[in-house]
N, C-alpha and C positions, 0 to 999 in steps of 0.2 A: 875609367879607361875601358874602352871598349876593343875585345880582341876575339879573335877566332877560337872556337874552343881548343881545338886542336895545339893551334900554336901556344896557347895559354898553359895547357896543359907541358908542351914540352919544356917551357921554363917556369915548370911547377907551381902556377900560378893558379887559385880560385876563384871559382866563379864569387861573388861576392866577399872575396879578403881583401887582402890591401898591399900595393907595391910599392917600392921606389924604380921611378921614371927619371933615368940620369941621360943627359945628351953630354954635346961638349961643354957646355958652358952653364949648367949649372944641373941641380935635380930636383923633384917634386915628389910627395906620397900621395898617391892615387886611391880611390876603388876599383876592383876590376870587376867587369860586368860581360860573361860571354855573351858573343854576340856571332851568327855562324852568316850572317850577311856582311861581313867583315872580308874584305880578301885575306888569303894567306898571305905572312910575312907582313903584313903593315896593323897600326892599332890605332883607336883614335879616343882624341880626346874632346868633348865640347868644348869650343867654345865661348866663353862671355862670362862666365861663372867664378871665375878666379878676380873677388874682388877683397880688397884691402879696405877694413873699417874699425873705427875705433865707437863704440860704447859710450855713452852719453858720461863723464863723471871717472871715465878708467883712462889712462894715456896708454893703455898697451894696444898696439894695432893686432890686428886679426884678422887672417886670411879664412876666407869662407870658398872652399870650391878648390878646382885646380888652375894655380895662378900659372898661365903657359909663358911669360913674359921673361919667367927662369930658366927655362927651355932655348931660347934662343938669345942670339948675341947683336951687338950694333952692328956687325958686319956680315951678318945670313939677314938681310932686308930690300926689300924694293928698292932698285939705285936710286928713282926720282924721290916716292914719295916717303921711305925710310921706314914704311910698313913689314912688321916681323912676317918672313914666312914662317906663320905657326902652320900649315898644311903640307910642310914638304921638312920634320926635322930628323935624323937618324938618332933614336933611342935605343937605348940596356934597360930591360926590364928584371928586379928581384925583388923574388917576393919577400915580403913582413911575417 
């Protein structure tokens, strides 16, 4: 998760620890990674990285990255095409 350091700091947050990212509809543990090209008040998270895999021989799935798909709900999505707005969700950040 990428945040301002400023803002980072006033919810105690380190540059390289690790948070819980809770929206409405579900929550995530992050890295946090300051970042001061970040605007105030918003944080960000990439992207494509939050994939689901299981291990050749193990049945246990494993989440590798930040799965954003916990973040958002069936009904924060594109009317037509039912695409999550992961770019617009309102987060709680605490730190680990």
């Amino acid at each position: 998760l990428q945040i301002h350091s400023e803002d980072a700091r006033t919810y105690g947050l380190e540059d390289g620890g690790r948070a819980i990212c809770k929206s409405a509809y579900g929550q995530i543990e992050v890295s946090v990674e300051y970042d001061d090209t970040c605007r105030r008040g918003m944080c960000s998270l990439p992207n494509g990285y939050g994939l689901l895999y299981q291990k050749e021989g193990d049945d246990t799935e494993k989440i590798y990255g930040p799965y954003l798909n916990q973040l958002t709900g069936a009904d924060h999505c594109d009317e037509f095409a039912k695409t999550p707005f992961h770019k617009n969700i309102e987060v709680k950040l605490e730190p680990l």
